[in-house]
C-alpha positions in Angstrom: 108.7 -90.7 83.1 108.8 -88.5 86.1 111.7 -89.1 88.8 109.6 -88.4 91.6 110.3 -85.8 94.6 112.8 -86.9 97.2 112.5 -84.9 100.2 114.1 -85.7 103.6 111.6 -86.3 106.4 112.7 -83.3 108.1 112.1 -81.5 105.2 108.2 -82.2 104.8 105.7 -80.1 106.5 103.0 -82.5 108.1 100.1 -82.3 106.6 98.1 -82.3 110.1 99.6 -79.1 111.0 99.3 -77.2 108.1 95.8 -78.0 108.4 95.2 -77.8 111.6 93.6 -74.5 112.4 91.0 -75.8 108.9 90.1 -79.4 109.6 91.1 -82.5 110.5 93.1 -84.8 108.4 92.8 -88.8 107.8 93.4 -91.8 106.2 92.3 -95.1 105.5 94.7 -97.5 107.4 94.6 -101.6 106.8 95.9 -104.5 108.9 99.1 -104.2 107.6 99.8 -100.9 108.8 98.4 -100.8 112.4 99.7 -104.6 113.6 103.5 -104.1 112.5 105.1 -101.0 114.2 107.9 -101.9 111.6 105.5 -101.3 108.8 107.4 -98.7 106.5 104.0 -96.9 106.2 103.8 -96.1 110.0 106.1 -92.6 110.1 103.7 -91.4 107.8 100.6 -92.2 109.4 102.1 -90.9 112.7 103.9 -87.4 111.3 100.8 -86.4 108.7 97.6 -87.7 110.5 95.7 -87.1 113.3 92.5 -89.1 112.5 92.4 -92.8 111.4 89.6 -95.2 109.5 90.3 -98.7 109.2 90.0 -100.3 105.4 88.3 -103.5 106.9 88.6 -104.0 110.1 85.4 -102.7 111.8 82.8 -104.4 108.6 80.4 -107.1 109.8 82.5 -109.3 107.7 85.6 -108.9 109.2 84.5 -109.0 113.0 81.7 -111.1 113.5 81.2 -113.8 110.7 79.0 -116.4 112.5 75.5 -115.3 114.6 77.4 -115.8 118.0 80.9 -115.3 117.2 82.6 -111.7 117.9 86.3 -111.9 116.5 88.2 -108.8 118.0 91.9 -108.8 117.3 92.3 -106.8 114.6 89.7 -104.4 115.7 91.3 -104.2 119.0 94.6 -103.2 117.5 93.3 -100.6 115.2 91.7 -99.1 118.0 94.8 -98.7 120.1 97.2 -98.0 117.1 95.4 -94.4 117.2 94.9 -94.2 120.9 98.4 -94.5 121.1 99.2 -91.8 119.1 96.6 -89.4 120.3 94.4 -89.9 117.1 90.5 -89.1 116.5 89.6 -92.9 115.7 86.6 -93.2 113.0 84.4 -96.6 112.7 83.5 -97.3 109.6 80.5 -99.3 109.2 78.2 -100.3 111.3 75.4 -100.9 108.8 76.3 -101.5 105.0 74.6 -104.3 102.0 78.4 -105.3 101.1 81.1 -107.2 103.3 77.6 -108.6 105.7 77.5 -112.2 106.0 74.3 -114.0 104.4 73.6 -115.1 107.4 72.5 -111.8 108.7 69.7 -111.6 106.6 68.7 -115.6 106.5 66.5 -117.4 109.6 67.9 -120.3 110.9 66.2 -122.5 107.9 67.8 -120.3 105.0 64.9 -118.3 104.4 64.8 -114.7 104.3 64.8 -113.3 108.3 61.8 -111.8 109.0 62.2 -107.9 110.0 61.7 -108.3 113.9 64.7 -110.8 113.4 66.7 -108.7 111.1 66.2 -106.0 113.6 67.0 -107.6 116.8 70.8 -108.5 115.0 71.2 -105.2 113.8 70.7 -103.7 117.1 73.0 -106.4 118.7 76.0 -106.0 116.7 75.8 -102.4 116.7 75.6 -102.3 120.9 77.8 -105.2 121.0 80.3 -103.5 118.3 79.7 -99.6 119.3 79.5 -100.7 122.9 83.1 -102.3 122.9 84.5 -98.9 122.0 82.2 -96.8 123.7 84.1 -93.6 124.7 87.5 -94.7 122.4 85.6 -94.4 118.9 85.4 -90.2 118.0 82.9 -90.9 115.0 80.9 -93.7 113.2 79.9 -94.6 109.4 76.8 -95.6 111.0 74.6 -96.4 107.5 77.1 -96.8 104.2 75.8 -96.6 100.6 72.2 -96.8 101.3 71.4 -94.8 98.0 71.6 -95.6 94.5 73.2 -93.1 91.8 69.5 -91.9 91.2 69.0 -90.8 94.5 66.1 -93.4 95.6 66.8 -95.8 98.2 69.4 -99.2 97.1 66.9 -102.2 97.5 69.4 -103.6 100.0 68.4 -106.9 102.3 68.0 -104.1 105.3 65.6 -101.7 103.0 63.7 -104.8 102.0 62.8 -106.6 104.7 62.9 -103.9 107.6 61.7 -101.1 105.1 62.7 -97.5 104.9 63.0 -97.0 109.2 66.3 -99.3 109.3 68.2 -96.3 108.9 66.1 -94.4 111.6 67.1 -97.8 113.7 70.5 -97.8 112.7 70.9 -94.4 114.1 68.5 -95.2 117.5 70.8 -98.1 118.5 74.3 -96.2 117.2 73.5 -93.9 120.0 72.3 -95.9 122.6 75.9 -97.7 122.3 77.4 -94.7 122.6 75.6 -91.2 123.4 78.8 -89.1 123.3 80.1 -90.4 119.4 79.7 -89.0 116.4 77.1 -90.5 114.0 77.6 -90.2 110.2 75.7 -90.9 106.9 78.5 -92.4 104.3 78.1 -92.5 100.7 79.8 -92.0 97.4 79.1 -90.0 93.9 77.0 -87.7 96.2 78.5 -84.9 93.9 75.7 -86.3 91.1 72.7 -84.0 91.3 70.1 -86.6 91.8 71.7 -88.6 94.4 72.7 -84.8 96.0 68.6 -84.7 96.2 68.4 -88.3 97.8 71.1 -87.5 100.4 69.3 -84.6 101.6 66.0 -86.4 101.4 67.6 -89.1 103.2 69.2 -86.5 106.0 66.1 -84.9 106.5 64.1 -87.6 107.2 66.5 -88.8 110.1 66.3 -85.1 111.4 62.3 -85.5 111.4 62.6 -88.8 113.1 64.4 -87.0 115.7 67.7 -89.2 115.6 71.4 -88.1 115.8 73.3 -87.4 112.7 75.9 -85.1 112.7 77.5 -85.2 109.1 77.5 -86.6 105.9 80.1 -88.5 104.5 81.5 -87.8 100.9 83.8 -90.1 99.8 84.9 -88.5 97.1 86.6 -91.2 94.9 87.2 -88.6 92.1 88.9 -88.3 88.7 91.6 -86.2 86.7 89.0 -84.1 85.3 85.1 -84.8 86.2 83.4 -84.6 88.4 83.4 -80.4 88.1 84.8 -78.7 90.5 81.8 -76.4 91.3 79.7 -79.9 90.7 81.3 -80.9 94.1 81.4 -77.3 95.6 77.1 -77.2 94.8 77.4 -80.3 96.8 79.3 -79.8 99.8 76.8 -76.4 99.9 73.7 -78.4 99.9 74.9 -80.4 102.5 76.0 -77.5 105.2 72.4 -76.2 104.1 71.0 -79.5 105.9 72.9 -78.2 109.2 74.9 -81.2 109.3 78.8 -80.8 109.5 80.2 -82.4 106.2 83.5 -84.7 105.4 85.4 -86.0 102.7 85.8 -89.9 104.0 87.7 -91.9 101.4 89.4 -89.1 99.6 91.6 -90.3 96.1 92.1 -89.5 92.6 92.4 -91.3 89.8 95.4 -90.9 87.5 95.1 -93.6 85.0 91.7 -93.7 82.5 88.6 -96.0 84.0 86.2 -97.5 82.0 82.5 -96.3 81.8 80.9 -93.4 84.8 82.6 -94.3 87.6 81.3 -95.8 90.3 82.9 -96.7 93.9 80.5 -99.9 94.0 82.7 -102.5 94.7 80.5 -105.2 93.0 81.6 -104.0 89.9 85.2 -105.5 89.6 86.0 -107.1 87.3 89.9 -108.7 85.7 92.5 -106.7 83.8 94.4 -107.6 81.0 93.9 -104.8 78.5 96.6 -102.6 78.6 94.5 -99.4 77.5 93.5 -99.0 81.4 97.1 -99.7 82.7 98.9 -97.1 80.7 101.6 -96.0 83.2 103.1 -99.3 85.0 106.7 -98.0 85.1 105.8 -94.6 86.5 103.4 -91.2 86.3 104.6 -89.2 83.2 105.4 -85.2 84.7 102.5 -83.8 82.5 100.1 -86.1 84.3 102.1 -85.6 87.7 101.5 -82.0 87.3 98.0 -82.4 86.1 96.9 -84.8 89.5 98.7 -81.7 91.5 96.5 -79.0 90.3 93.5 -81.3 90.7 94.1 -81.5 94.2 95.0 -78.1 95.0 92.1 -77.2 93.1 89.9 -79.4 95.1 91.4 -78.1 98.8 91.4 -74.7 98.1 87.4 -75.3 97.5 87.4 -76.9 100.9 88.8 -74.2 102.5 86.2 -71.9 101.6 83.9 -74.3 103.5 86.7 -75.2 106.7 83.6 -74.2 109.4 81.8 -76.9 108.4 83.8 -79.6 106.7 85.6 -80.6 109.5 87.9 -84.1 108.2 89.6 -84.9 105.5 90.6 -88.4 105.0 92.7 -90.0 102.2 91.8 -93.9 101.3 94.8 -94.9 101.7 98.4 -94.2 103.0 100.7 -94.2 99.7 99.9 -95.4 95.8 101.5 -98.6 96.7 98.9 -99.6 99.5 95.8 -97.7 97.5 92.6 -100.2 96.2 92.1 -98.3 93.0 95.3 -101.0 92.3 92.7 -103.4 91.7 89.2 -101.5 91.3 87.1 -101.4 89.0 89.8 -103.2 87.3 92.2 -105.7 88.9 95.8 -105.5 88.4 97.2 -102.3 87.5 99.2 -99.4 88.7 97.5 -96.1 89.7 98.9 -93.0 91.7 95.7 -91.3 93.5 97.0 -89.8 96.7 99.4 -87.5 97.8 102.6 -89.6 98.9 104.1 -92.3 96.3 105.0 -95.8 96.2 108.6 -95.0 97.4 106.9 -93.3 100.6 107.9 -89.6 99.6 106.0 -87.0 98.9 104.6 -86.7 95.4 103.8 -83.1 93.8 100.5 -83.2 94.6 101.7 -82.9 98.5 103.2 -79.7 97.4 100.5 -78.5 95.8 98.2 -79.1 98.9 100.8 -78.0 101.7 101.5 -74.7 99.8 97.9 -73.6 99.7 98.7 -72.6 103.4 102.0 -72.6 104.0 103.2 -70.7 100.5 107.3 -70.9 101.4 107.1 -74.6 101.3 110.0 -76.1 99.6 109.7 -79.5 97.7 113.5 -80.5 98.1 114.4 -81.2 94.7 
């Protein structure tokens, strides 16, 4: 098994400034991180990035569970964890099918919330939500996942009893809480050539309603070896094509074989137990190591081809130890998608990244 690189913290080039003349770069952050300053994972956040998502904190789910009932805290600290470190702060999501209470989409007998209902809650929680931060908040995830892998619309709660124009709607109210903030379509396998087609079907009908939307969101949950690399590149292509700026939003890798496609749809986890899809608990074998480091030099140098229009970057998650590909699709086991490792240093992979532009870089052995 690989020993891992140790590097002293002088010694590693942050990733934000190697970057920083190509795009911005992020990560996912939970509650964890941004309520403890003690948290071991905060000198990384502050030294490598200069933009911040929050796992959870910002979901329907998380900040207003009952129809009158706004809970704040964590929110509130996210928010000012990146203010106070100069950060672009991203909101992610205003409008999404998972992580919404049932409520949302029930009357006040159970039944199923007529669309003038449904409507009038959307647009409160989004001015109520996008309103808090109004002016603090760089960029919002304002619809997540609306499409299915086929391109065609998901038959959410929101598509079925609003219709098609909820997504105009979620856009029309995003703005209204906030005129100046960024407003972004999110969505994952948009590499796959139908749903490619649905995203900029989906795109261009907000453009003809006249709405705001100024990128699209790839998440970008990706594998060892698929999807292609000029599979994504034809992607992030179509996209500029749209005129819309474009953004990797949930950026990891998987190290460790998944059952079946692959899918980011968190409705499809499920228990672990066979070992096949743990293979590596005790550690990332170097030939594996090394194959995760071409894979994601491979995948930023095809960015950089692109750096006028994609302008963020952001990894789902801080370090392998914090990542939720621990426990999706399959619960329980040990994988190593992103750059830094579960003893906080800097994994090959970095190297591989930070050398695309600053060649001299030394790994520290």
């Amino acid at each position: 098994m690989a020993s891992g690189v140790i590097v002293t913290a002088a010694a590693e080039p942050a990733l934000n400034d190697v970057f920083s003349a190509d795009f911005l770069i992020g990560t996912a952050v939970n509650r964890w991180q941004f309520s403890n300053e003690m948290n071991e994972d905060v000198p990384i956040i502050e030294k490598h990035f200069n933009t911040i998502t929050p796992e959870n904190a910002l979901k329907w789910g998380s900040l207003h569970r009952q129809p009158d009932e706004f809970s704040f805290e964590a929110a509130d600290k996210f928010v000012e964890f990146g203010e106070k470190r100069g950060m672009k702060i991203i909101g992610h999501t205003l409008v999404w099918h998972s992580q919404t209470p049932r409520w949302v989409f029930q009357d006040e007998n159970g039944n199923p919330a007529s669309r003038e209902l449904l409507l009038e809650r959307m647009r409160n929680h989004i001015l109520t939500v996008a309103g808090r931060y109004k002016g603090r908040i760089h960029g919002w995830d304002v619809v997540n996942e609306a499409l299915n892998d086929d391109g065609t619309l998901r038959q959410s709660p929101w598509l079925r009893i609003i219709g098609e124009d909820y997504l105009v709607k979620a856009f029309e109210f995003a703005h209204e809480a906030d005129p100046e903030a960024e407003l972004y379509y999110n969505d994952y396998s948009l590499h796959r050539q139908d749903k490619r087609a649905g995203a900029v079907k989906l795109i261009k009908m907000l453009q003809d309603a006249g709405v705001r939307v100024d990128a699209i969101g790839m998440q970008a949950h990706y594998r060892l070896e698929t999807p292609a690399l000029e599979t994504i590149e034809d992607s992030v292509k179509a996209y500029i094509e749209t005129g819309l700026k474009v953004m990797f939003t949930e950026l990891d890798i998987k190290a460790i074989p998944t059952p079946g496609p692959g899918t980011a749809d968190i409705s499809q986890t499920r228990s672990g137990g066979d070992t096949r899809w743990n293979p590596y608990p005790d550690g990332l074998p170097d030939d594996v190591q090394h194959q995760l480091a071409n894979r994601y030099a491979d995948i930023f140098n095809m960015l950089l081809k692109y750096r006028e229009k994609v302008t963020r970057v952001t990894f789902w998650g801080v370090t392998d130890r914090s990542s939720w590909l621990n426990n999706f699709p399959i619960r329980g086991r040990t994988d190593y998608p992103l750059l830094f490792g579960r003893d906080r240093q800097p994994k090959p992979a970095f190297w591989s990244v930070v050398k695309l532009r600053s060649p001299n870089a030394k790994s520290g052995e």
